[in-house]
N, C-alpha and C positions, 0 to 999 in steps of 0.2 A: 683515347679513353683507356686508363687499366684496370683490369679485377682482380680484385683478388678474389678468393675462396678462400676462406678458414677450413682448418678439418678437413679438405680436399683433396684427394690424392687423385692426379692423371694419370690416366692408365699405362701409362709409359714407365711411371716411376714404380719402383720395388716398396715391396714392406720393409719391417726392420727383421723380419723372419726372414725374407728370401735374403739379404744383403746377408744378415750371419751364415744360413743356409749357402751362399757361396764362399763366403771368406773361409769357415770351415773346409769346404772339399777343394777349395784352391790349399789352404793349409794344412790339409792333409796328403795331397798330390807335392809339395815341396819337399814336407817328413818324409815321404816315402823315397823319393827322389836321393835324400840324406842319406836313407840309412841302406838305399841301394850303393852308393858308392860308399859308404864304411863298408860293408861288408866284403866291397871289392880291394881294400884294401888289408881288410881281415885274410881275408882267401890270397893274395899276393907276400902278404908276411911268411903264411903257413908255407906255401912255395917256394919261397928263400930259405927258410930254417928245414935241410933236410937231418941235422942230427938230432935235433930235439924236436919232433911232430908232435907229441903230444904236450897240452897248452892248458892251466887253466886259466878262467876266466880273466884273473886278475892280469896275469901274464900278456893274456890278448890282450888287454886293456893298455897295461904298459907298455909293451911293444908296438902299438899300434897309434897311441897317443889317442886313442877312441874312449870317452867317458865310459866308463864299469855297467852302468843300467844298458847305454845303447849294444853294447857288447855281449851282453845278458842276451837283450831282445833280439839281437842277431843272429845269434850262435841258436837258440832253444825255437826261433821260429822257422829256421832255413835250412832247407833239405841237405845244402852244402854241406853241414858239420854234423860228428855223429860224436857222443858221449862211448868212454869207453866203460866197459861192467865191471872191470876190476882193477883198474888203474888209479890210485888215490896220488895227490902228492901235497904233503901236510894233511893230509884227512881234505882235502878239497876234490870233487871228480875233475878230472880230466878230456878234454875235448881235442880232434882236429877234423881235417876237411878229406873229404872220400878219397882227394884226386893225392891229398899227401899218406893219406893209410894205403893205398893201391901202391904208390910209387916206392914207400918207405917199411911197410911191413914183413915181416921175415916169411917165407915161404909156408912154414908149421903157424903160424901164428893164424896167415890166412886158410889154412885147413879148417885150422879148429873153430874159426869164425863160422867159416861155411856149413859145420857141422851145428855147429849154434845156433845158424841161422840169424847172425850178429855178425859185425865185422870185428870184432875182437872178442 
């Protein structure tokens, strides 16, 4: 003999809330995953290019083959990268990564940072 139930949900089965409610943080746990490894290949670019450390965004983008938004979101959300205060190139700011301004900046350059309490 079978039954059904109309309208019935077994306790076993998800809402259509819990199901979005997972697919969401599985789908955000992927994104982040992404944009963990962009950024490790952001950070390995800036490692490579010791004469030109300072990058803007577009440049990261180009050089990295990393779309221009995730590049954005990378650089401005992660501690890795510092914007510099007076380094323009075309009227655009300019970025690199701590471990290439430590390796690559001139001795006075990091004085005056220190005094600034900036690193540039």
């Amino acid at each position: 003999m079978k039954c059904y139930f109309a309208n019935h949900q077994h306790s076993n089965q998800k809402t259509d809330s819990e199901i979005f409610g997972t697919f969401v943080t599985i789908n955000l746990t992927v994104m982040n995953a992404v944009m963990e490894q962009e950024k490790d290949i952001i950070v390995r670019a800036f490692d490579k290019s010791s004469d030109n450390y300072w990058k803007t965004l577009i440049e990261i983008a180009s050089e990295t083959a990393i779309k221009q938004e995730n590049v954005i979101r990378i650089v401005l959300s992660s501690g890795d990268f510092v914007q510099s205060s007076y380094r323009e190139k075309d009227g655009l700011p300019l970025f690199t990564t701590r471990k290439a301004y430590k390796k690559n900046a001139s001795f006075l350059d990091k004085i005056i940072g220190a005094f600034k309490n900036r690193i540039d």
